[in-house]
C-alpha positions as CSV (number, residue, x, y, z in Angstrom):
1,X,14.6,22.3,1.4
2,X,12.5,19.4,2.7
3,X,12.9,16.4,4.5
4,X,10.7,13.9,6.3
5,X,8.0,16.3,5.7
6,X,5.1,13.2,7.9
7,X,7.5,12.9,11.0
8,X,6.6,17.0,11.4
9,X,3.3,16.2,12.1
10,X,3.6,13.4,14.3
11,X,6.5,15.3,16.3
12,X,3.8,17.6,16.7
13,X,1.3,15.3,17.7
14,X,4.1,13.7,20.2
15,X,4.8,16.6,21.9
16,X,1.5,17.9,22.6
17,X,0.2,14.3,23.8
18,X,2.0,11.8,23.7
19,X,0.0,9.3,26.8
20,X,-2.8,9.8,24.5
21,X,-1.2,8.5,21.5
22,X,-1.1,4.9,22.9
23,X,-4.2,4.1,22.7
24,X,-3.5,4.1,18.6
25,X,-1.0,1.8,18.7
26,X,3.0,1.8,18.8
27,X,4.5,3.4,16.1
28,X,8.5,4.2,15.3
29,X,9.6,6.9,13.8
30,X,12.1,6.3,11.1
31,X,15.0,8.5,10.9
32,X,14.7,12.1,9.1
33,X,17.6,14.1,7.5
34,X,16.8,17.5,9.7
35,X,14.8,17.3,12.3
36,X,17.1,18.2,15.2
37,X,17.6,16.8,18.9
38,X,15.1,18.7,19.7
39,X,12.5,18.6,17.5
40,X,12.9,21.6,15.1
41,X,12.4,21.1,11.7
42,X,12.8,23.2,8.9
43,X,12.8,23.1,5.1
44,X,15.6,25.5,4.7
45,X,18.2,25.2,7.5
46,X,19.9,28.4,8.6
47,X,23.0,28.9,9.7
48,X,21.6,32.1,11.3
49,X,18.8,33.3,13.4
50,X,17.0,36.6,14.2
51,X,14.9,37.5,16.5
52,X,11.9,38.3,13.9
53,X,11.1,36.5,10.9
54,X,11.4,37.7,7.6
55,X,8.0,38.6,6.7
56,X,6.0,37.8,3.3
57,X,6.7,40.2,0.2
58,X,3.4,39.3,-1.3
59,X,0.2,40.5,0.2
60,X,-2.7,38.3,-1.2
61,X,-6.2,38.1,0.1
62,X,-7.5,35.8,2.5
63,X,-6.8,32.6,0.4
64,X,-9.3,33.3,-3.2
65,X,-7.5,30.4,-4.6
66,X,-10.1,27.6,-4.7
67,X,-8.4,24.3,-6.2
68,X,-5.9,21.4,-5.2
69,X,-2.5,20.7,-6.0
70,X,0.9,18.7,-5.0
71,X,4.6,20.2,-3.2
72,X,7.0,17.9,-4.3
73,X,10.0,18.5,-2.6
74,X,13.6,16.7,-3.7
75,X,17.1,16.7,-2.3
76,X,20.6,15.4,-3.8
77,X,23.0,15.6,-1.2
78,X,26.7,15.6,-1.8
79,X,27.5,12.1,-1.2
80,X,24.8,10.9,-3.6
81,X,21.7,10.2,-1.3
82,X,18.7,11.4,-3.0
83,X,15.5,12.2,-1.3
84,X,11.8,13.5,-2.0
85,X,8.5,14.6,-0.3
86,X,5.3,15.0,-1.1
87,X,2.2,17.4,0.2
88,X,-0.9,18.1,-0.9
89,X,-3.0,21.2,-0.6
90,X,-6.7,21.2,-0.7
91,X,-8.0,24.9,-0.9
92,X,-12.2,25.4,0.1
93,X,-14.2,27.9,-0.2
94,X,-14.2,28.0,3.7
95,X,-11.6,25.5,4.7
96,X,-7.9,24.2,4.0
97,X,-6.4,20.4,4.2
98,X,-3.3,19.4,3.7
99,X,-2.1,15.4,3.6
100,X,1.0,14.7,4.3
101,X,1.9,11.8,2.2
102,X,3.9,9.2,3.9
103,X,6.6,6.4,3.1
104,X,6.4,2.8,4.1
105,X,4.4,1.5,6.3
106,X,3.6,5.0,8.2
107,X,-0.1,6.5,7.8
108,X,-0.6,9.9,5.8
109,X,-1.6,12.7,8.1
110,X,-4.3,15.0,6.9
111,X,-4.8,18.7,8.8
112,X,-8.0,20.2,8.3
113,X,-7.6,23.8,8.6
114,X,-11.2,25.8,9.6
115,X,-11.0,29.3,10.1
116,X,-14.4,29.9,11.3
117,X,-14.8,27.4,14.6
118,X,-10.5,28.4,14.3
119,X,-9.6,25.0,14.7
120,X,-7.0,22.7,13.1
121,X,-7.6,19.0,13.2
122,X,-4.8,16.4,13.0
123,X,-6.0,13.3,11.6
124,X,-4.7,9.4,11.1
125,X,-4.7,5.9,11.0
126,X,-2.9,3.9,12.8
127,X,-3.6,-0.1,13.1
128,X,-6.7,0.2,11.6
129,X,-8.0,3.2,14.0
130,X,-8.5,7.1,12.9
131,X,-8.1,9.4,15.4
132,X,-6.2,12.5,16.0
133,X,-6.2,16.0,17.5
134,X,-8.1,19.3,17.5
135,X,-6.1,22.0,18.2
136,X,-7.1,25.9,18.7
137,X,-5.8,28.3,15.5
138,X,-3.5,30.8,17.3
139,X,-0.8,32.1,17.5
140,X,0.8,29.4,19.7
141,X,-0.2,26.6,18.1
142,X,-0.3,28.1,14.4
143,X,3.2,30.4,14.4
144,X,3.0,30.6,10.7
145,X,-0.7,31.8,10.7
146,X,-0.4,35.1,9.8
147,X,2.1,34.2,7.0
148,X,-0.8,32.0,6.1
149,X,-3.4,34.5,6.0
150,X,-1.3,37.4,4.0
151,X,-1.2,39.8,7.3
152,X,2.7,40.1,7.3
153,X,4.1,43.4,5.8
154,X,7.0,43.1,3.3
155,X,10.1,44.5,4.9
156,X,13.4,43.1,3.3
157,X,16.1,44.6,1.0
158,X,16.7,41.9,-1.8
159,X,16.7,42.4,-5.3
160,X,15.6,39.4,-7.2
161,X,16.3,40.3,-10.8
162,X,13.5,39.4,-13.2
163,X,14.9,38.1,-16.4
164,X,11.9,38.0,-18.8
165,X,12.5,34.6,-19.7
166,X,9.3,32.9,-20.0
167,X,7.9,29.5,-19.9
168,X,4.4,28.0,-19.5
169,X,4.4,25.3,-16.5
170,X,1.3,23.2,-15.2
171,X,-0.9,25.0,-17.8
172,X,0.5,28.4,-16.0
173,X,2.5,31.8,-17.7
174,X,5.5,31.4,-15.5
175,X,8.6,34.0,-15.6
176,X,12.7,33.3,-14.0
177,X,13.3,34.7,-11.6
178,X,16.6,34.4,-9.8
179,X,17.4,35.3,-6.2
180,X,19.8,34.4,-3.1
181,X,19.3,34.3,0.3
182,X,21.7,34.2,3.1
183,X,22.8,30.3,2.6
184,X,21.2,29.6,-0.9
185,X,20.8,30.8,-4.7
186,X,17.8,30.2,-6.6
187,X,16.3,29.9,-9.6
188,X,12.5,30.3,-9.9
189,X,9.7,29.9,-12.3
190,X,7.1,32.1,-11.4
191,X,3.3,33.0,-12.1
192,X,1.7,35.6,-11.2
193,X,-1.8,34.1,-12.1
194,X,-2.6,31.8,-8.9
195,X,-3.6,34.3,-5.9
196,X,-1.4,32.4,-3.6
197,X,2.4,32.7,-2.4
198,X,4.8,30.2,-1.4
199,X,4.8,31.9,2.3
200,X,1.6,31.1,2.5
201,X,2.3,27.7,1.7
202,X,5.0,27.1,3.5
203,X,3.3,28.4,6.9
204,X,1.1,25.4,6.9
205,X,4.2,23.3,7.7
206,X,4.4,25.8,11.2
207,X,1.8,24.0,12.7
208,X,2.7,23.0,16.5
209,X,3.4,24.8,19.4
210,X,7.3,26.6,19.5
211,X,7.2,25.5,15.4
212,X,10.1,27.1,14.1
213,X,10.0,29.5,11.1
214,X,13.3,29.0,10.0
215,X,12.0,27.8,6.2
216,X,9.6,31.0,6.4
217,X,12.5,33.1,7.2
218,X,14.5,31.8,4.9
219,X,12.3,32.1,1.8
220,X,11.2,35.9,2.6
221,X,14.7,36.4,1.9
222,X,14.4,35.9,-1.6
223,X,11.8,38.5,-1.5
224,X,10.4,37.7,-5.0
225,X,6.4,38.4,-5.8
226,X,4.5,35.9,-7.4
227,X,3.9,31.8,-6.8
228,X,7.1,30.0,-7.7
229,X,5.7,26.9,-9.7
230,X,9.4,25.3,-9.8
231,X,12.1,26.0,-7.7
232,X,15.9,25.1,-7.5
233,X,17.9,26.0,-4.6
234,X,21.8,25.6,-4.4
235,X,23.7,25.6,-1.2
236,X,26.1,28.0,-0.1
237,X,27.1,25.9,2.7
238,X,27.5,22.7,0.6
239,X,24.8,21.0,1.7
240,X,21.8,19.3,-0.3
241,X,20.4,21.0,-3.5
242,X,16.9,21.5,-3.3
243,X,14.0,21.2,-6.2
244,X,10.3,22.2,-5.3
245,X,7.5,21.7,-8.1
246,X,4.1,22.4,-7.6
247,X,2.2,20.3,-9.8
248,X,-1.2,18.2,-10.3
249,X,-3.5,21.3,-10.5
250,X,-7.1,20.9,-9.9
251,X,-9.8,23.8,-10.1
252,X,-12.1,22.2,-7.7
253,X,-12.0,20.4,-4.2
254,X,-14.0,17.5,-2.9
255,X,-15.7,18.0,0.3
256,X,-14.8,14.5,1.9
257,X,-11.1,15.8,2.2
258,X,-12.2,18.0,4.8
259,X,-14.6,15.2,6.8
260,X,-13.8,13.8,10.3
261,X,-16.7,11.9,10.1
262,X,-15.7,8.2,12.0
263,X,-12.6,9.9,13.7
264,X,-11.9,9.6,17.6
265,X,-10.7,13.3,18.2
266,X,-9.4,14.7,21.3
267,X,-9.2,18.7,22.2
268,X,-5.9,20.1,23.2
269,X,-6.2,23.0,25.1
C-alpha cells in the first residue's frame, strides 16, 4: 500500500520549485517502487479510475484527537523483495505535523499543517541547511483536505462484515473487520475509541498540486467505520501484500514539532 513514502514530498517540492531548490544542495532521488513517469504516487494502485473519489464513511469532528503516533507501512512482493515505511503524525490542539521518515542518507521531511493562517509548511535539511516551502491550504494544493477535515459524505455500497472477534492492540479495544475493494481484500483491526479515520490520515499524503487520490479512493471502498489499528491487504492483481500498523501512541504533543524557528522558507503562490 506504500512505497517511498519521503520521495512524495520532495516530488512535491520539485515540481512546485525546483530553481529554488539548488540553493540547498544536489540531492538524487533514489528509485521508488510506484511513483510513475509522471510523478503520481499512490499507496494503493488502481487499476481503475473515476471521475470522483470515493468519499470518507466516517464523519468525525474537526480532528479532537490530540496525541502522536507512527504508520508503518510494509510490502512483500511476489518475487521476495520486502519493503517498509514509516510516518509520523503529531496531532495539536491547533496544528498537525507529519515527518516523513527517510532511508539512507536523505533528510526526513516534516509538514506543519496550520489551519488558522491555512498554511502547510514543507520543511528539511539538506547539507547542513533547513529550508523548505509554505504553501496555501486549498483545494489545489491540499486535494485531500476535505478528506482531512471529515467534510466528505459517505456514499458507497460495501458491506464490510463485522465479525465480533476482538483483540486489544496499542492499549486500544480493536474489532475484525474484513472487507474488499475493487483490487484488494482486507483484514482489519479496528477501534472505535480514537476520533480519527484512516481517510483522514491518509489525506495528509495528498499534499501537492494535481496529488492524486488514488489511495483515498481506494480505501473508501472498504467503507468500514472506525480507525483500523492494523491492516492487511492482499492483492487481487498479484501484486505486493500490504501491512499497515499504527503504533507508538502518545497522549500528548511537544510544541517544537511544529517550530520553524532557524528555517529559510519561501511562499509558493
Amino acid at each position: 500500500m506504500t512505497s517511498g513514502l519521503y520521495h512524495i514530498a520532495l516530488l512535491c517540492l520539485f515540481s512546485i520549485a525546483p530553481t529554488s531548490l539548488h540553493s540547498f544542495g544536489h540531492t538524487t532521488l533514489g528509485p521508488t517502487l510506484s511513483i510513475e513517469a509522471a510523478g503520481k504516487f499512490s499507496f494503493l494502485k488502481s487499476e481503475k479510475t473515476t471521475e470522483n473519489p470515493v468519499p470518507n464513511t466516517q464523519i468525525p469532528a474537526l480532528e479532537p484527537f490530540v496525541g502522536s503516533f507512527d504508520l508503518v507501512a510494509s510490502q512483500n512482493f511476489p518475487n521476495g523483495n520486502t519493503r517498509a515505511d514509516t510516518m509520523s503524525f503529531y496531532f495539536g490542539c491547533e496544528k498537525t505535523a507529519i515527518i516523513i521518515h527517510a532511508k539512507g542518507s536523505q533528510p526526513d521531511m516534516r509538514m506543519v499543517f496550520h489551519p488558522s493562517d491555512a498554511s502547510i509548511t514543507a520543511l528539511f535539511e539538506m547539507k547542513g541547511q533547513k529550508g523548505g516551502y509554505v504553501l496555501p491550504m486549498n483545494d489545489k494544493y491540499w486535494p485531500g483536505i476535505k478528506h482531512a477535515k471529515g467534510q466528505v459524505e459517505a456514499k458507497t455500497s460495501a458491506q464490510p462484515t463485522y465479525t465480533g472477534e476482538t483483540r486489544t492492540i496499542e492499549g486500544y479495544s480493536c474489532e475484525k473487520v474484513l472487507a474488499e475493494s475493487s483490487d484488494y481484500k482486507a483484514e482489519m483491526w479496528i477501534t472505535k475509541d480514537i476520533p480519527l479515520s484512516m481517510m483522514q490520515i491518509l489525506s495528509y499524503q495528498t499534499v501537492g498540486a494535481g496529488k492524486s487520490q488514488d489511495e483515498l479512493e481506494q480505501f473508501g471502498q472498504f467503507g468500514v467505520k472506525g480507525l483500523p489499528l492494523q491492516v492487511n491487504l492482499s492483492s487481487k492483481q498479484g501484486k505486493a501484500a500490504v501491512q499497515l500498523n499504527l503504533i507508538n501512541f502518545q497522549d500528548s504533543v511537544e510544541d517544537a514539532i511544529f517550530s520553524t524557528q532557524g528555517d529559510k522558507l519561501s511562499n509558493v503562490e
